[in-house]
PASEBA-1860 file (N, C-alpha, C; in nm, 3 decimals):
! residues 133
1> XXXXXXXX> 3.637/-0.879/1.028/3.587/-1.007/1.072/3.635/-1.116/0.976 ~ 3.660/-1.246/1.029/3.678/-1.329/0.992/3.607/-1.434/0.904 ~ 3.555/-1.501/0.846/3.471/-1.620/0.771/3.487/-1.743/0.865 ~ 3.438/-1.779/0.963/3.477/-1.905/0.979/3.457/-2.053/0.934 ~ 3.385/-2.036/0.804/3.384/-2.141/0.711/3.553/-2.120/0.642 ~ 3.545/-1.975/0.506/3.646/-2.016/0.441/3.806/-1.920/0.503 ~ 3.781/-1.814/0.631/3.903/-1.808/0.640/3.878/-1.646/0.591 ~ 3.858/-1.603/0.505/3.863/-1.475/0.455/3.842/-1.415/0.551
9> XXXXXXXX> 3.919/-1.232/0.545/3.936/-1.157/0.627/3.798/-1.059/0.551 ~ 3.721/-0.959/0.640/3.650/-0.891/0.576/3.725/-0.728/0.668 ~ 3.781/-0.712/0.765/3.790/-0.608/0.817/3.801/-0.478/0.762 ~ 3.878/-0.496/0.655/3.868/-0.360/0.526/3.717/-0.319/0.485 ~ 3.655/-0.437/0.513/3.502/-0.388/0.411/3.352/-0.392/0.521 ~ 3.262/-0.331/0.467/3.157/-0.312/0.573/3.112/-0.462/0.600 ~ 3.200/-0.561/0.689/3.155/-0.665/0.743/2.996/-0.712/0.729 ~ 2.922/-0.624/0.765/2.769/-0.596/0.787/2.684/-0.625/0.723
17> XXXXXXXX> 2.765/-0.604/0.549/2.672/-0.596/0.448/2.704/-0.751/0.394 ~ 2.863/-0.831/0.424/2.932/-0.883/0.335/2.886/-1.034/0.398 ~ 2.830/-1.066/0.514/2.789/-1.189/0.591/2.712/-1.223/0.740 ~ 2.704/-1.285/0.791/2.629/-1.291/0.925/2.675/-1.322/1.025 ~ 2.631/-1.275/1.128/2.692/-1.337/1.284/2.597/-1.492/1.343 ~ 2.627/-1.570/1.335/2.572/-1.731/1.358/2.628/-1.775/1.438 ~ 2.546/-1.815/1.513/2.614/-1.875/1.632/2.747/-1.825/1.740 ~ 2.774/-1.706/1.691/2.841/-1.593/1.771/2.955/-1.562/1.700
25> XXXXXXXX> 2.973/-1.650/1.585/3.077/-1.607/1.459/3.041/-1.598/1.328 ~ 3.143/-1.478/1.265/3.110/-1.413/1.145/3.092/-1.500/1.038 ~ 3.026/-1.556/0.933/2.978/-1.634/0.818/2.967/-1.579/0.713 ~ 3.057/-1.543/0.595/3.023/-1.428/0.514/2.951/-1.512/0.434 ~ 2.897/-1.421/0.328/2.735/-1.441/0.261/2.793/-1.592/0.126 ~ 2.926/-1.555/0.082/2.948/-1.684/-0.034/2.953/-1.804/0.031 ~ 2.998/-1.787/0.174/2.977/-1.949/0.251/2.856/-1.993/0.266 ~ 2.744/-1.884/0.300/2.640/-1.905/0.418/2.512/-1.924/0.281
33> XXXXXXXX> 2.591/-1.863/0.141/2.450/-1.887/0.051/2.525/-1.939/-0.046 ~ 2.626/-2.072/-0.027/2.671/-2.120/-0.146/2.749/-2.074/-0.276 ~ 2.788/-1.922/-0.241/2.828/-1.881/-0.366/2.730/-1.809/-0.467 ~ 2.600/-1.832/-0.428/2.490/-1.780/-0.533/2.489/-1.585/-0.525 ~ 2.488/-1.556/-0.588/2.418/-1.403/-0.606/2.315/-1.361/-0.521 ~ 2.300/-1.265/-0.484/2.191/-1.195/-0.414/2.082/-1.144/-0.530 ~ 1.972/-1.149/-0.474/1.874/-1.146/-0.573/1.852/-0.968/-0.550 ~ 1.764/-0.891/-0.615/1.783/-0.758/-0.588/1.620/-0.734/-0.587
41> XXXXXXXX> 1.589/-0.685/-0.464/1.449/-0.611/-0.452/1.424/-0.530/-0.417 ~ 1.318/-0.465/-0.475/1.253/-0.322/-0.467/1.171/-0.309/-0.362 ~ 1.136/-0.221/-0.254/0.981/-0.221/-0.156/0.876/-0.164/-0.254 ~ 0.793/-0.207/-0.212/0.644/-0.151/-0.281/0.575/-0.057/-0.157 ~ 0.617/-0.094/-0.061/0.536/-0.004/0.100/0.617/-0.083/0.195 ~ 0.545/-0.036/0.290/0.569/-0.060/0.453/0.473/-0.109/0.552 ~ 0.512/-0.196/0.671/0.438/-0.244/0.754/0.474/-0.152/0.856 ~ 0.339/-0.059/0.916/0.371/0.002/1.042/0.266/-0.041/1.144
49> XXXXXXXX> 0.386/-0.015/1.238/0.259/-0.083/1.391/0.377/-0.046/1.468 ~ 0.315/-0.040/1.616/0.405/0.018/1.758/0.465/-0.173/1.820 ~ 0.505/-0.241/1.727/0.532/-0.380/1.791/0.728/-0.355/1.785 ~ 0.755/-0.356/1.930/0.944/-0.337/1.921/0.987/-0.517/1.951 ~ 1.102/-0.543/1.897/1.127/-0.665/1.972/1.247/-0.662/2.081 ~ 1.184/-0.693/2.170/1.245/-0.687/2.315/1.394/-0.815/2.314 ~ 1.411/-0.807/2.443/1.556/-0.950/2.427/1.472/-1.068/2.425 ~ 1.524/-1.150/2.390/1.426/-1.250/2.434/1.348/-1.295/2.358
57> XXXXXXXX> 1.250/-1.405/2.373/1.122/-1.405/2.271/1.050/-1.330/2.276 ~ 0.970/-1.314/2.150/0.831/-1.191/2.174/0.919/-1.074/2.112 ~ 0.740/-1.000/2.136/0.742/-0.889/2.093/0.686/-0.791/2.191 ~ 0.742/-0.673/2.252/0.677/-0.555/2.302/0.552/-0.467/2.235 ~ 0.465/-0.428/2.289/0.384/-0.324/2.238/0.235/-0.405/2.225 ~ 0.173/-0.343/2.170/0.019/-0.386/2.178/0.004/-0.485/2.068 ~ -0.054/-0.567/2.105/-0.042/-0.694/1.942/-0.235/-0.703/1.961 ~ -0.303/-0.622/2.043/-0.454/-0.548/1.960/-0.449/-0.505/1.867
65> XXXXXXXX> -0.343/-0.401/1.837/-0.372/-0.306/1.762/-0.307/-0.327/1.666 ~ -0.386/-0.371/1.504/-0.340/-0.417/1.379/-0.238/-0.332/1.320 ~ -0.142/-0.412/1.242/-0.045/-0.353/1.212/-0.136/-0.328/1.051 ~ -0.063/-0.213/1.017/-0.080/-0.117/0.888/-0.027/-0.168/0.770 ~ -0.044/-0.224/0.661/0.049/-0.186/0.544/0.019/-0.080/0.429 ~ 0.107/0.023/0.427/0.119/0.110/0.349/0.202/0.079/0.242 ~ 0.129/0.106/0.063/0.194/0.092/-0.049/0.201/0.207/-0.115 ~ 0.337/0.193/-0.162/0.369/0.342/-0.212/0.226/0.300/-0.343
73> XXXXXXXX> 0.215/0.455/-0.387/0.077/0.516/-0.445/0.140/0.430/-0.631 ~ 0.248/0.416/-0.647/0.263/0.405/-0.729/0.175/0.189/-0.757 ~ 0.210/0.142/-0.634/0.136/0.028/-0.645/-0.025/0.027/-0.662 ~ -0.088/0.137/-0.666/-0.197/0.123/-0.646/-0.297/0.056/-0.791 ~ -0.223/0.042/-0.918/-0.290/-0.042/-1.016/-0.287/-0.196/-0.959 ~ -0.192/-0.249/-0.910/-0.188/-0.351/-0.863/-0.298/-0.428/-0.786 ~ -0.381/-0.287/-0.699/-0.497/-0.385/-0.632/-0.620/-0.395/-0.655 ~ -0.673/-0.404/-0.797/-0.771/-0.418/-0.800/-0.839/-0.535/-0.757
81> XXXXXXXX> -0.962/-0.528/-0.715/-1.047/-0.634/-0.652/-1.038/-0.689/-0.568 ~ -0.861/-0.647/-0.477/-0.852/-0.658/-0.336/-0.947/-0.701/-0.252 ~ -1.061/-0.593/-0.246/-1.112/-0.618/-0.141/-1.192/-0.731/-0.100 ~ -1.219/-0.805/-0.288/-1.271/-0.951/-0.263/-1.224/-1.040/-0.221 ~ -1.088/-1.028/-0.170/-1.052/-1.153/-0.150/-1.049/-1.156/0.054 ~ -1.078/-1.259/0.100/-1.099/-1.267/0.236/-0.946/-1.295/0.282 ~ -0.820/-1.378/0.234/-0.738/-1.370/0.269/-0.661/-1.336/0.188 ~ -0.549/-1.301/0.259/-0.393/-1.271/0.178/-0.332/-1.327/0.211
89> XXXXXXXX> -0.163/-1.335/0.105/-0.041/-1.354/0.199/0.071/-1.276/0.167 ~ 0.123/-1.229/0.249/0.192/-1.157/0.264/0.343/-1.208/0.272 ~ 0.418/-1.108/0.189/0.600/-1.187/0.216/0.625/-0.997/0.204 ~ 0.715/-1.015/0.265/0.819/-0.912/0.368/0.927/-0.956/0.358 ~ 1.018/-0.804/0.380/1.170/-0.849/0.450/1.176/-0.771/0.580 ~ 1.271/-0.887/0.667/1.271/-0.817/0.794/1.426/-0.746/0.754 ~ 1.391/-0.621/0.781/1.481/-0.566/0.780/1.559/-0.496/0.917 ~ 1.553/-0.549/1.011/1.637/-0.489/1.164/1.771/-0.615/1.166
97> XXXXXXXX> 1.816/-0.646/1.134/1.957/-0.699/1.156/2.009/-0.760/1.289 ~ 1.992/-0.918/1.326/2.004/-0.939/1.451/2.108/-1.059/1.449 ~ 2.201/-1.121/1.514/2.300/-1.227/1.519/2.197/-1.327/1.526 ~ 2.212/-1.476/1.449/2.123/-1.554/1.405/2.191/-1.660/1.475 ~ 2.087/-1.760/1.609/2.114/-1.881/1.649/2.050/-2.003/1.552 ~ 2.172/-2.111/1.515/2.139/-2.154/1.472/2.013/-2.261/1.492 ~ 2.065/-2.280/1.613/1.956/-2.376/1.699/1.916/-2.300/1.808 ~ 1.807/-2.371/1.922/1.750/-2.272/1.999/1.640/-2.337/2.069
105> XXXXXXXX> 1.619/-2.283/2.155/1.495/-2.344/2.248/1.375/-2.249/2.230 ~ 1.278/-2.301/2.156/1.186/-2.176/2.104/1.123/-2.136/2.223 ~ 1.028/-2.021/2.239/0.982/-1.964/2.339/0.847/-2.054/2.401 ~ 0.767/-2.063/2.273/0.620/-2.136/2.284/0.598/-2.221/2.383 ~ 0.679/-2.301/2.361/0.666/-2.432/2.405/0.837/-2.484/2.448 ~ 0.981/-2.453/2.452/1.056/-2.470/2.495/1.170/-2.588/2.413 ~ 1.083/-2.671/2.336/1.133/-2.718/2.216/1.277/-2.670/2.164 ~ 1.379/-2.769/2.183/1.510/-2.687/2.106/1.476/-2.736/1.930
113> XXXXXXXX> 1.509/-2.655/1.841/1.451/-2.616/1.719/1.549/-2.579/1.647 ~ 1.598/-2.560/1.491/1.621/-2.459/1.422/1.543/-2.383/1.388 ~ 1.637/-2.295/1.320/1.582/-2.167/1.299/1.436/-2.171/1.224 ~ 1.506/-2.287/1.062/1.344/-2.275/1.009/1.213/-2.380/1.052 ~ 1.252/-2.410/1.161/1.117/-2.470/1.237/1.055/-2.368/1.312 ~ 1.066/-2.262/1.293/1.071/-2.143/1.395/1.019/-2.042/1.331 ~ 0.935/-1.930/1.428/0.874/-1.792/1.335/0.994/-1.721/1.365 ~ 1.100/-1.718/1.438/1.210/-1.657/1.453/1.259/-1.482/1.336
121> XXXXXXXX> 1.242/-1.429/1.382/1.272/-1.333/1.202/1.418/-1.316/1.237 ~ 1.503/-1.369/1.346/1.628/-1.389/1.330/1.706/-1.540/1.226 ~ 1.726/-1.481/1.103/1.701/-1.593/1.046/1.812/-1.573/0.917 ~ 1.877/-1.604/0.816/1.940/-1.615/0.728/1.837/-1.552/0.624 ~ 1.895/-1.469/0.502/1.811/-1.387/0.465/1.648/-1.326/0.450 ~ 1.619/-1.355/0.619/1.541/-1.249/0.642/1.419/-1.203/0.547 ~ 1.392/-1.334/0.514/1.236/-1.290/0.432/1.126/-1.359/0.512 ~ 0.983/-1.286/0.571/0.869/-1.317/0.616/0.764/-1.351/0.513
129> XXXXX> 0.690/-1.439/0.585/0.543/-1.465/0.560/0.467/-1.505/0.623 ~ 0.319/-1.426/0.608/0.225/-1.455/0.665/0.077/-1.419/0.583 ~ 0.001/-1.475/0.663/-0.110/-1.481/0.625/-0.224/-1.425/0.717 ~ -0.328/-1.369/0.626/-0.385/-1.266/0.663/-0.569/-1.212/0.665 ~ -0.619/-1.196/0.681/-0.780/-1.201/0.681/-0.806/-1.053/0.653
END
């Protein structure tokens, strides 16, 4: 794949890892993040729940039924007094890999939007947040 900012060829190398598909062309990561470094993170756990994302806006599956977060055991000094607190917030990475519009007509309400006006998790590095009771 190509860069269509600077031109660089990536086809020798796992394209996948090296930039993004935007707007229906390849953007490798020194264009699309300035040149900066990738920061490096560890998971602590996982969010599980039966929610798939379908084409389209939305999400498939039951959105009754609360999604889970599981922390590896090794986090478990980390939560003390948890349970006092009434809210959280939560940051995530989405990690499923999807071609990112830059602009867009959101689902809600039909509004054309970017991305970060948007809960979109199709998004340029792919970090969530939310908040939680």
């Amino acid at each position: 794949m190509k860069c269509k900012k600077c031109g660089n060829d990536f086809k020798d190398h796992n394209a996948d890892k090296m930039g993004e598909i935007i707007d229906g062309e390849f953007m490798c990561n020194s264009c699309l993040y300035n040149g900066e470094d990738a920061f490096q993170i560890y998971p602590i756990g996982y969010v599980r729940n039966n929610l798939k994302r379908g084409r389209g806006f939305g999400l498939k599956g039951s959105r009754h039924k609360p999604s889970r977060i599981e922390l590896f055991s090794s986090q478990k000094p980390f939560l003390y007094k948890i349970e006092d607190e009434k809210k959280l917030v939560i940051v995530f990475y989405l990690h499923n890999k999807k071609s990112i519009k830059s602009t867009f007509r959101r689902g809600i309400d039909g509004k054309k939007v970017g991305v970060f006006s948007s809960r979109t998790p199709n998004r340029p590095s792919r970090i969530g947040i939310t908040r939680i009771k």
